[in-house]
PDB file with SEQRES, HELIX, SHEET and CRYST1 records, atoms N, CA, C and O in Angstrom:
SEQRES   1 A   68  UNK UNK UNK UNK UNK UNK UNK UNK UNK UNK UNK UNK UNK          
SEQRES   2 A   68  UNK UNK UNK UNK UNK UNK UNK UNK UNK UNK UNK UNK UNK          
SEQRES   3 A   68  UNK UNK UNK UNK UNK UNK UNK UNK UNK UNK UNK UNK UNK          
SEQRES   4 A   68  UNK UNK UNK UNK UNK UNK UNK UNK UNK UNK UNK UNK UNK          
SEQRES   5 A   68  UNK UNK UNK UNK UNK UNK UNK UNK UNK UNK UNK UNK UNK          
SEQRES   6 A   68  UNK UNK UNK                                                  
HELIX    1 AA1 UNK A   21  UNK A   24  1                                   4    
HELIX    2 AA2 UNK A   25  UNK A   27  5                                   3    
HELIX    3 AA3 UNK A   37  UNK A   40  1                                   4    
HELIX    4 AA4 UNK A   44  UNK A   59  1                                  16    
CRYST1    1.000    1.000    1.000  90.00  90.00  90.00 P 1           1          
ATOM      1  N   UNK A   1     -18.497  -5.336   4.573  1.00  0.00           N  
ATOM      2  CA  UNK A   1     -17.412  -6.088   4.003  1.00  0.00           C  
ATOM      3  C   UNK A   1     -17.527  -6.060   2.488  1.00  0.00           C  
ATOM      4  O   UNK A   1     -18.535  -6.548   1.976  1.00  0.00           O  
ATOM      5  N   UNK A   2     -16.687  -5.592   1.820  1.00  0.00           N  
ATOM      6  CA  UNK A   2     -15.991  -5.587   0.685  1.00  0.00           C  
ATOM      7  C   UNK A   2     -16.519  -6.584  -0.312  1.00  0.00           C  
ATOM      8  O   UNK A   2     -15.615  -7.419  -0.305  1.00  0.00           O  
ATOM      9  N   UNK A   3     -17.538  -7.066  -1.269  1.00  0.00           N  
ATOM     10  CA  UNK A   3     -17.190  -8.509  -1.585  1.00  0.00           C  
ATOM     11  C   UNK A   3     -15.934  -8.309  -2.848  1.00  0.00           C  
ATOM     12  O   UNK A   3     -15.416  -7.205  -3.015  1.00  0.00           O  
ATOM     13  N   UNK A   4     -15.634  -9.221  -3.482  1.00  0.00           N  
ATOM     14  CA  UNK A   4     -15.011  -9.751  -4.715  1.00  0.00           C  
ATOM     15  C   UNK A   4     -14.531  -8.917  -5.624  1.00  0.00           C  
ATOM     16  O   UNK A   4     -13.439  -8.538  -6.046  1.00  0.00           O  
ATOM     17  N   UNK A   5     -15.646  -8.743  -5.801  1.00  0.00           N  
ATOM     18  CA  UNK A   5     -15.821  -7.564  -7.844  1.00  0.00           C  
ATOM     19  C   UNK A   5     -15.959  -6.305  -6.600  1.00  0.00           C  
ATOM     20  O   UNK A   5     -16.081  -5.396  -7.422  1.00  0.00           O  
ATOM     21  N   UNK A   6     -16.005  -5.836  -5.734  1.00  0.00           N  
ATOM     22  CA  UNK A   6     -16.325  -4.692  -5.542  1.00  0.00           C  
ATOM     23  C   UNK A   6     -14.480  -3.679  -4.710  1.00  0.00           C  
ATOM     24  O   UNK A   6     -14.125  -2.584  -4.275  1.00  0.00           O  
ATOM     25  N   UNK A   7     -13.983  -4.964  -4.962  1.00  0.00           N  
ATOM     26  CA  UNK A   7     -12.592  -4.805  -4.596  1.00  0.00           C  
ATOM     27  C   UNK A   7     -11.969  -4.025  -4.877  1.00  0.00           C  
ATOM     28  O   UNK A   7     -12.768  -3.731  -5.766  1.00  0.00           O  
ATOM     29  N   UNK A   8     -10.981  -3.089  -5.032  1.00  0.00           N  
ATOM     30  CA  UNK A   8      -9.818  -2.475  -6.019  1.00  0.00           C  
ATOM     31  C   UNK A   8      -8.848  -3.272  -6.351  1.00  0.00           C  
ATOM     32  O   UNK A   8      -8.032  -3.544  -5.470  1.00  0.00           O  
ATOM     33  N   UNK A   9      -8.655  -3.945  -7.910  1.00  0.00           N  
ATOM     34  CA  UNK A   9      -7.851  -4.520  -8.246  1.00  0.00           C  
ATOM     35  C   UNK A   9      -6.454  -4.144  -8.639  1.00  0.00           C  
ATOM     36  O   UNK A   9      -6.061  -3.917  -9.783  1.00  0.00           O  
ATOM     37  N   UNK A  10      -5.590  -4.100  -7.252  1.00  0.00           N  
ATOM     38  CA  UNK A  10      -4.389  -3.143  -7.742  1.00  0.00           C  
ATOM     39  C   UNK A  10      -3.047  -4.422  -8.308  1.00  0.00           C  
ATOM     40  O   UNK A  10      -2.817  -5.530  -7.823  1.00  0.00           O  
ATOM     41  N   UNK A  11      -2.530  -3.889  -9.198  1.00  0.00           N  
ATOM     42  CA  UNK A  11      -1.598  -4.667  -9.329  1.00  0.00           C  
ATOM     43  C   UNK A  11      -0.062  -5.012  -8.125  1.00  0.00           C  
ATOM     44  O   UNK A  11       0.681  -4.233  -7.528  1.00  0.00           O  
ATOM     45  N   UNK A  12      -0.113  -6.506  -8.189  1.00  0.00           N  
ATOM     46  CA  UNK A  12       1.257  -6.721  -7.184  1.00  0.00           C  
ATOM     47  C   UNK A  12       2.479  -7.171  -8.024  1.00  0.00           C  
ATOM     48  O   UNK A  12       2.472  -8.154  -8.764  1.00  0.00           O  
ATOM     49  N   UNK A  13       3.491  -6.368  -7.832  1.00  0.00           N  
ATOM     50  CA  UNK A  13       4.924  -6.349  -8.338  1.00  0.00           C  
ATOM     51  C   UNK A  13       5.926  -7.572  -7.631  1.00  0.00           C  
ATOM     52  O   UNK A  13       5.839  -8.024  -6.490  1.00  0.00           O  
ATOM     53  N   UNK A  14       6.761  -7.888  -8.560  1.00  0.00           N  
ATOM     54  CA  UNK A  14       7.530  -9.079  -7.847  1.00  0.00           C  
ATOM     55  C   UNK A  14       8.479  -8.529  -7.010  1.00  0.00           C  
ATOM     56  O   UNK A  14       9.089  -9.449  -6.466  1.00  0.00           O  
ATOM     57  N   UNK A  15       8.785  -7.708  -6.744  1.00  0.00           N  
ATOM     58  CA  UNK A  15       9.391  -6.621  -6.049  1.00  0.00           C  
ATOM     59  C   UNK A  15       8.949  -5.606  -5.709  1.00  0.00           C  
ATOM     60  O   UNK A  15       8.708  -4.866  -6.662  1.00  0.00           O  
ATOM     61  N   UNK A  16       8.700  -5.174  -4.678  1.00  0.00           N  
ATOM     62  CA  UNK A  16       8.232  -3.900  -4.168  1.00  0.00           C  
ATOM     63  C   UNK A  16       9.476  -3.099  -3.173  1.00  0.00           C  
ATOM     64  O   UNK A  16       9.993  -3.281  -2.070  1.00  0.00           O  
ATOM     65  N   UNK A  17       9.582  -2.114  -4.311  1.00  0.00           N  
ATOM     66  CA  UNK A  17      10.322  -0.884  -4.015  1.00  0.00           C  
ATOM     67  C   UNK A  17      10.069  -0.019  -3.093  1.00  0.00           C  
ATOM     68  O   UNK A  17       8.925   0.406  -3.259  1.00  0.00           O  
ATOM     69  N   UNK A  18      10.753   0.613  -1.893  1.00  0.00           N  
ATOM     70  CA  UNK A  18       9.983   1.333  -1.243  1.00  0.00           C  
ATOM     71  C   UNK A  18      10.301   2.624  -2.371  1.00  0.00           C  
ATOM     72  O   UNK A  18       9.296   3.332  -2.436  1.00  0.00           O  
ATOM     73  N   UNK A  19      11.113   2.990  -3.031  1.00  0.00           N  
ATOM     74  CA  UNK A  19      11.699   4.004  -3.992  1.00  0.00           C  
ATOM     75  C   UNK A  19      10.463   4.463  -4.657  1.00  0.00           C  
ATOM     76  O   UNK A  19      10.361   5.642  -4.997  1.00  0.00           O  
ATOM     77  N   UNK A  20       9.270   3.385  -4.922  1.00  0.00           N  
ATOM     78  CA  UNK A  20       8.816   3.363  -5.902  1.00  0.00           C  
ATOM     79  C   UNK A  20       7.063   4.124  -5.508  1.00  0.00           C  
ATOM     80  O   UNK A  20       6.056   3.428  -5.377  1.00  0.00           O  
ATOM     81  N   UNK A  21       7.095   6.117  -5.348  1.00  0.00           N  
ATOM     82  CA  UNK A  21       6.277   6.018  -4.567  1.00  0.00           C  
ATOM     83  C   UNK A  21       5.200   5.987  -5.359  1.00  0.00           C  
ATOM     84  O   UNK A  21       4.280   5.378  -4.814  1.00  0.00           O  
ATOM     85  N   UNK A  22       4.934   6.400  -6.436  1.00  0.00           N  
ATOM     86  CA  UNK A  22       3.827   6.232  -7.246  1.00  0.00           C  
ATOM     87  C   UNK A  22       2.837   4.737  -7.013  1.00  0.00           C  
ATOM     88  O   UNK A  22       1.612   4.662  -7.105  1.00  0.00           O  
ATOM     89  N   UNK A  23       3.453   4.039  -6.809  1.00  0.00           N  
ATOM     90  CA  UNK A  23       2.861   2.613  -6.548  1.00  0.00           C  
ATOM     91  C   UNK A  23       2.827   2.470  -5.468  1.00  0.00           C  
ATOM     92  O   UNK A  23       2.095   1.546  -5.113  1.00  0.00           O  
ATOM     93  N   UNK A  24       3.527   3.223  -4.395  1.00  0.00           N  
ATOM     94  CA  UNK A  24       2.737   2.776  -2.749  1.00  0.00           C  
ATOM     95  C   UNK A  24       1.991   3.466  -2.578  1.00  0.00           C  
ATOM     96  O   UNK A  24       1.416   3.323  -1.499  1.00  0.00           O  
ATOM     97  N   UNK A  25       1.632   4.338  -3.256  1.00  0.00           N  
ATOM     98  CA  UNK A  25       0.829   5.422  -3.026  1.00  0.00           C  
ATOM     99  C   UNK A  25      -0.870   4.995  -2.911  1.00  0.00           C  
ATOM    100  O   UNK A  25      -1.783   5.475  -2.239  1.00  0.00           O  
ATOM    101  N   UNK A  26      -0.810   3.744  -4.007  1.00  0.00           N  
ATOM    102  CA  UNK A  26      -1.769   3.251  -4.428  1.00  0.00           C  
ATOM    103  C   UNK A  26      -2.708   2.643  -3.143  1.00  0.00           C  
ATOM    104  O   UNK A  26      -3.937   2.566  -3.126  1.00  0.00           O  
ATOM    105  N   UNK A  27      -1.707   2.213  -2.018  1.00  0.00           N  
ATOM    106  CA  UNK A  27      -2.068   1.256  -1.663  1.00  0.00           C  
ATOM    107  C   UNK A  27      -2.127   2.438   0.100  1.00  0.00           C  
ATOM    108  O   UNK A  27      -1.749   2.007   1.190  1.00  0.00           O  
ATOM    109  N   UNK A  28      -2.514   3.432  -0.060  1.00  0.00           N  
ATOM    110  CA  UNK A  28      -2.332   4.558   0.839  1.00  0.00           C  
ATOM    111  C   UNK A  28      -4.317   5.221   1.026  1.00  0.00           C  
ATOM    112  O   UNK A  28      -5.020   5.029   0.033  1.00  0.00           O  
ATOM    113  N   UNK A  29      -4.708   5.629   1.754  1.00  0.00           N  
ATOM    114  CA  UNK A  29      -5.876   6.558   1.928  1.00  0.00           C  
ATOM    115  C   UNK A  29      -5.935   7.877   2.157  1.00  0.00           C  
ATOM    116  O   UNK A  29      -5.270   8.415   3.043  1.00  0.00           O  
ATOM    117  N   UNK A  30      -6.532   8.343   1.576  1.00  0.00           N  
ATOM    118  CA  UNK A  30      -6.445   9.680   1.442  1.00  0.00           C  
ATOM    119  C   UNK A  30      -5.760  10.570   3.138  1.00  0.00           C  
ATOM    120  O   UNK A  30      -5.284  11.705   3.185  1.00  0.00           O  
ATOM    121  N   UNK A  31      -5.922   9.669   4.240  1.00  0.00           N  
ATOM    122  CA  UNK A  31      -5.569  10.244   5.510  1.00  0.00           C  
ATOM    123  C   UNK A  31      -3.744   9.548   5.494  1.00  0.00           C  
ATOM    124  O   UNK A  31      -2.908   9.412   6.388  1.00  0.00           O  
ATOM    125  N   UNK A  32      -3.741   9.356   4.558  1.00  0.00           N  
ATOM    126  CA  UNK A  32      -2.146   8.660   4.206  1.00  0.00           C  
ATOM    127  C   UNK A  32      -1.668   7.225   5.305  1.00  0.00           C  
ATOM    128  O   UNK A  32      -0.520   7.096   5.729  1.00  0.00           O  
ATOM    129  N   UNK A  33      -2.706   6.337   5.592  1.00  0.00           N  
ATOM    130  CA  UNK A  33      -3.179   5.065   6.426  1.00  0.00           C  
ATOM    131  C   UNK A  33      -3.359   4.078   5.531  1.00  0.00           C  
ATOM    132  O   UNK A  33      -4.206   4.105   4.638  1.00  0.00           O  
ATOM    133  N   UNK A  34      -2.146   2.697   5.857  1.00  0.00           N  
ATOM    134  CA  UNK A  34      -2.085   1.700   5.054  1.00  0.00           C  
ATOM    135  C   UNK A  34      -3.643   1.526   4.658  1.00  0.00           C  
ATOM    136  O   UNK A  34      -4.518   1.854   5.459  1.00  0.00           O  
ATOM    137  N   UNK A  35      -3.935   1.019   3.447  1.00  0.00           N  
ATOM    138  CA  UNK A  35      -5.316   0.377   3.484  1.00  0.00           C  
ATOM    139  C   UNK A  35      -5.095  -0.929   3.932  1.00  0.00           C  
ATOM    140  O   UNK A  35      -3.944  -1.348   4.053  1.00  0.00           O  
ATOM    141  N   UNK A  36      -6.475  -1.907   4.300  1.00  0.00           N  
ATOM    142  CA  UNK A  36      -6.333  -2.916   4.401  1.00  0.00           C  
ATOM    143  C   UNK A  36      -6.427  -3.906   3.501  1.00  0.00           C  
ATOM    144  O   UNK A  36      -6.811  -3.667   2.356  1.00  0.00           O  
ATOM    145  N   UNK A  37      -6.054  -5.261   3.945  1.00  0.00           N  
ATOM    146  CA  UNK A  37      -5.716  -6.266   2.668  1.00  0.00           C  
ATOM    147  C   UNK A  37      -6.822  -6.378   2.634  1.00  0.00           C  
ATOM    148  O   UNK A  37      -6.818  -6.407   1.404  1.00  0.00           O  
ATOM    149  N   UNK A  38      -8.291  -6.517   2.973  1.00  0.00           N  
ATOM    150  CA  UNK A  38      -9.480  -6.983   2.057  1.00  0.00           C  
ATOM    151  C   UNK A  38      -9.857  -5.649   1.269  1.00  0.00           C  
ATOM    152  O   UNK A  38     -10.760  -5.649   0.432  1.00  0.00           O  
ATOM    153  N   UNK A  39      -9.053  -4.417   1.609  1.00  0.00           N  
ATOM    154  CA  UNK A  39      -9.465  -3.675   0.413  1.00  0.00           C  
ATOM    155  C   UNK A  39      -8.976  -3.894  -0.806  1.00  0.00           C  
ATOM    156  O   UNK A  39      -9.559  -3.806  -1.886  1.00  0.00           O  
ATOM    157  N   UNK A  40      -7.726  -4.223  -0.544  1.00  0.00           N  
ATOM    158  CA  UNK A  40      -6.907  -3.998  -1.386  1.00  0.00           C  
ATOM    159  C   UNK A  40      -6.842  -5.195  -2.664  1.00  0.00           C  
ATOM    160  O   UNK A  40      -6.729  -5.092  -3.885  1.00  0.00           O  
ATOM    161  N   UNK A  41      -6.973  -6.377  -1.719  1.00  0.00           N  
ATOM    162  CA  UNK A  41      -7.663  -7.690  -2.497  1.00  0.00           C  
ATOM    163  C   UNK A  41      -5.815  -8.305  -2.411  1.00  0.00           C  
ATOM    164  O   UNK A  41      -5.604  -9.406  -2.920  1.00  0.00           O  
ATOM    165  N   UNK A  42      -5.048  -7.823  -2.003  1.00  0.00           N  
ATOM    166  CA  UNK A  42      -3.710  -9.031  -1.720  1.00  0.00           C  
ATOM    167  C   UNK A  42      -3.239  -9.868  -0.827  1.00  0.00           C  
ATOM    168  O   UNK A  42      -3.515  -9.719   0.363  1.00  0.00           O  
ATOM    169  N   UNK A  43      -2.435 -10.903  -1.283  1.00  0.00           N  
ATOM    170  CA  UNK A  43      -2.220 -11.892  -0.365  1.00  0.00           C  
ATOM    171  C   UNK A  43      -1.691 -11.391   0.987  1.00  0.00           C  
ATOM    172  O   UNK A  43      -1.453 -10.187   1.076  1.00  0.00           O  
ATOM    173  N   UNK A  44      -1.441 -12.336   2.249  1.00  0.00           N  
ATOM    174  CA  UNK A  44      -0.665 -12.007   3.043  1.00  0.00           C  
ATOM    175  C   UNK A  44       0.941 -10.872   3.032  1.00  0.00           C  
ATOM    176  O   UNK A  44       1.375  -9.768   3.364  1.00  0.00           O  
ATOM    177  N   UNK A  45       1.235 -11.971   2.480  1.00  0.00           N  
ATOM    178  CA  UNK A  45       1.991 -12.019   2.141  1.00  0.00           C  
ATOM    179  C   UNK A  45       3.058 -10.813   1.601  1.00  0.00           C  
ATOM    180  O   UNK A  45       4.059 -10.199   1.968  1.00  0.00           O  
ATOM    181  N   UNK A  46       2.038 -10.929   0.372  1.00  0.00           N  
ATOM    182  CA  UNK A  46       2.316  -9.783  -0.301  1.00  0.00           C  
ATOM    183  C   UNK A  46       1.903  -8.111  -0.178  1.00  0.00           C  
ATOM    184  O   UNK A  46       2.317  -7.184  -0.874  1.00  0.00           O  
ATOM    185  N   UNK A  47       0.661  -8.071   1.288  1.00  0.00           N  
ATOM    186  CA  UNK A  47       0.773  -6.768   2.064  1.00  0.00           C  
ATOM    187  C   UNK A  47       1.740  -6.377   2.681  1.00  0.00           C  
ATOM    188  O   UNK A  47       2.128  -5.212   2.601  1.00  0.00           O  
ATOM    189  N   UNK A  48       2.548  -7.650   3.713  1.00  0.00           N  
ATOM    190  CA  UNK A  48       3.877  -7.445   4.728  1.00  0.00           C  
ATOM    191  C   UNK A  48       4.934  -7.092   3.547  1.00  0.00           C  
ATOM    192  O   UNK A  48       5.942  -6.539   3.986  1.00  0.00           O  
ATOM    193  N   UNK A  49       4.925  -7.234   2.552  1.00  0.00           N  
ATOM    194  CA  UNK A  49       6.075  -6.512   1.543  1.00  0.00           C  
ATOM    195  C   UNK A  49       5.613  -4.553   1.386  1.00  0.00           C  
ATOM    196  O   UNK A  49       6.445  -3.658   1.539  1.00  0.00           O  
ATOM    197  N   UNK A  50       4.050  -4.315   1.041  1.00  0.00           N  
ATOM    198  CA  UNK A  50       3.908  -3.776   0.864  1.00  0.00           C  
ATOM    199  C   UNK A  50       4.158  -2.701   1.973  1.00  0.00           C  
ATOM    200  O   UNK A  50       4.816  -1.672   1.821  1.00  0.00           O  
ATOM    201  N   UNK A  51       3.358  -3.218   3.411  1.00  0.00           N  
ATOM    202  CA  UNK A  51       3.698  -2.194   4.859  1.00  0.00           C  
ATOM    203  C   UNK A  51       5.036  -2.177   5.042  1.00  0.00           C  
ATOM    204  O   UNK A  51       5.509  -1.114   5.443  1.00  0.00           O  
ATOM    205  N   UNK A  52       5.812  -3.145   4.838  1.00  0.00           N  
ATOM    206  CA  UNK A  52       7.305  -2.655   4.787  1.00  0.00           C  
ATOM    207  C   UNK A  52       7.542  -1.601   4.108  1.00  0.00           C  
ATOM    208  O   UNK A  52       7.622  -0.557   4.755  1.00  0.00           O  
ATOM    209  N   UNK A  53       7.689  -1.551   2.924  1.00  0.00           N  
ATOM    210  CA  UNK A  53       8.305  -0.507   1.464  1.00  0.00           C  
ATOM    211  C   UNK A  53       7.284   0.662   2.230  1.00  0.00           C  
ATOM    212  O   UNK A  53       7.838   1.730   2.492  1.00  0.00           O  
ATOM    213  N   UNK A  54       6.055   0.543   2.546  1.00  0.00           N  
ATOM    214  CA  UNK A  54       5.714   1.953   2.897  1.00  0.00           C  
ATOM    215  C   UNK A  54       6.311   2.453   4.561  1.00  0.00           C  
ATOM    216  O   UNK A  54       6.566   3.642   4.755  1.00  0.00           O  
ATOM    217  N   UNK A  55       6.394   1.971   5.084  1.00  0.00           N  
ATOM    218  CA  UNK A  55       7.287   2.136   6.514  1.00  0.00           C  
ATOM    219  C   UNK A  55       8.810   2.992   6.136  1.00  0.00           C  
ATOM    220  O   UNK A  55       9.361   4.041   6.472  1.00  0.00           O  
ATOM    221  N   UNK A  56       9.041   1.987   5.351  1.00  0.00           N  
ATOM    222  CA  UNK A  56      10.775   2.747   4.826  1.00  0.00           C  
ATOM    223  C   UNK A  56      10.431   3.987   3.996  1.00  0.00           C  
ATOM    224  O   UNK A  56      11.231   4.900   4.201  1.00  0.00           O  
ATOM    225  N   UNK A  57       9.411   4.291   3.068  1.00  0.00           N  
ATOM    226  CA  UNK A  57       9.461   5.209   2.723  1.00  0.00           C  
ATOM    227  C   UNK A  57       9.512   6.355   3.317  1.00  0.00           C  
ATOM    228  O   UNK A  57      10.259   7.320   3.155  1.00  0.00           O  
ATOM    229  N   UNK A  58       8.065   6.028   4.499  1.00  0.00           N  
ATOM    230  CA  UNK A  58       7.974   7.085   5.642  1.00  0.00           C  
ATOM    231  C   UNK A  58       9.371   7.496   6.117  1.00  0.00           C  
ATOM    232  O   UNK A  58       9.795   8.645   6.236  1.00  0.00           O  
ATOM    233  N   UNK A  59       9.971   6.414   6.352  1.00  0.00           N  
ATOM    234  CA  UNK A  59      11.492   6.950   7.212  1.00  0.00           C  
ATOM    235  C   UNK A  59      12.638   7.494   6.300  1.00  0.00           C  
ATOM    236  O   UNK A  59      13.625   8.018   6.817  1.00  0.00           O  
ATOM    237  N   UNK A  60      12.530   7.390   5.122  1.00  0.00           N  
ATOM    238  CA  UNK A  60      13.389   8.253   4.177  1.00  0.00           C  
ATOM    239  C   UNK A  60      12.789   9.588   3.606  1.00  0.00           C  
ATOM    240  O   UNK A  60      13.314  10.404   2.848  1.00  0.00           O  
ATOM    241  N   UNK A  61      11.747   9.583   4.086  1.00  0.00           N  
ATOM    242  CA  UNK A  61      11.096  11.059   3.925  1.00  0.00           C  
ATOM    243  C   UNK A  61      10.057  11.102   2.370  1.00  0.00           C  
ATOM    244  O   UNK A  61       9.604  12.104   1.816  1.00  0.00           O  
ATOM    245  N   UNK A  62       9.917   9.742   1.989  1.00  0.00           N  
ATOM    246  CA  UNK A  62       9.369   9.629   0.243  1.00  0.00           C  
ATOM    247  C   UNK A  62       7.498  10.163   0.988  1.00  0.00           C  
ATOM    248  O   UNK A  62       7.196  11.356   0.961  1.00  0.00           O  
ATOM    249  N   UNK A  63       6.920   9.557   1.321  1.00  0.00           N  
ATOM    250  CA  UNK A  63       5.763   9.366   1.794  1.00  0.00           C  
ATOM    251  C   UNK A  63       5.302   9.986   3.400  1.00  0.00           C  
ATOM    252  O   UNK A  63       5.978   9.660   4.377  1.00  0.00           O  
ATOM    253  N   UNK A  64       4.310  10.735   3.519  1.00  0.00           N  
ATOM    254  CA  UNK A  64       4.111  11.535   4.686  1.00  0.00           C  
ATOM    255  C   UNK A  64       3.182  10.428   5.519  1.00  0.00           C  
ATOM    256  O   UNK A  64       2.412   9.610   5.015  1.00  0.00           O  
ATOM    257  N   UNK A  65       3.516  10.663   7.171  1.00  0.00           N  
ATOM    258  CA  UNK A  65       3.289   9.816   8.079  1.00  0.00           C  
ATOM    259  C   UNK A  65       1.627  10.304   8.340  1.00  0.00           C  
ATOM    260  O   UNK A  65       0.884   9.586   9.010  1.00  0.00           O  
ATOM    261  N   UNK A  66       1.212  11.427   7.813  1.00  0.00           N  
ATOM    262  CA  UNK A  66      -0.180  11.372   8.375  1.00  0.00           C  
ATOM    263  C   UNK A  66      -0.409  12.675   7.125  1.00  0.00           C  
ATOM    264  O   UNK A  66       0.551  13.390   6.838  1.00  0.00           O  
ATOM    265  N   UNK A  67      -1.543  12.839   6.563  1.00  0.00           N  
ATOM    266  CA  UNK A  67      -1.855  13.731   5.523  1.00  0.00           C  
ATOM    267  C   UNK A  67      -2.137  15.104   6.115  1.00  0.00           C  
ATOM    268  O   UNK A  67      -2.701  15.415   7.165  1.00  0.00           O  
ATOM    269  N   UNK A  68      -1.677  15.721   5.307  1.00  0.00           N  
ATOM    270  CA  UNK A  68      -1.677  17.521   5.628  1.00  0.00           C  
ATOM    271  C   UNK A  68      -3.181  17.904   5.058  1.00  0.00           C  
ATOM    272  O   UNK A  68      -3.579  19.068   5.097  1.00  0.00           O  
TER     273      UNK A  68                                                      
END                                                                             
């Protein structure tokens, strides 16, 4: 388990774009698999915004469903 300081401190937007792939990207693993929120260090909350915007991306074709 992850502690604190050993976190990735990514920044959270007051809006999350799925448009916006540079920044979901962030929040992606190299096998292109949501990370999880204790990696990531964000609220509830503010992951279910994030797995959304990346879900829609997948389905508009921005972001690939599994890495090549």
């Amino acid at each position: 388990m992850a502690h604190q300081s050993e976190r990735e401190e990514l920044e959270h937007k007051k809006f999350v774009d799925y448009k916006d792939v540079p920044y979901l990207r962030q929040f992606l693993n190299p096998h292109a698999k949501i990370m999880a929120k204790k990696r990531t260090g964000m609220s509830a909350g503010a992951q279910r915004e994030i797995a959304l915007a990346v879900k829609r991306a997948r389905f508009m074709g921005l972001l690939p469903y599994l890495a090549a």
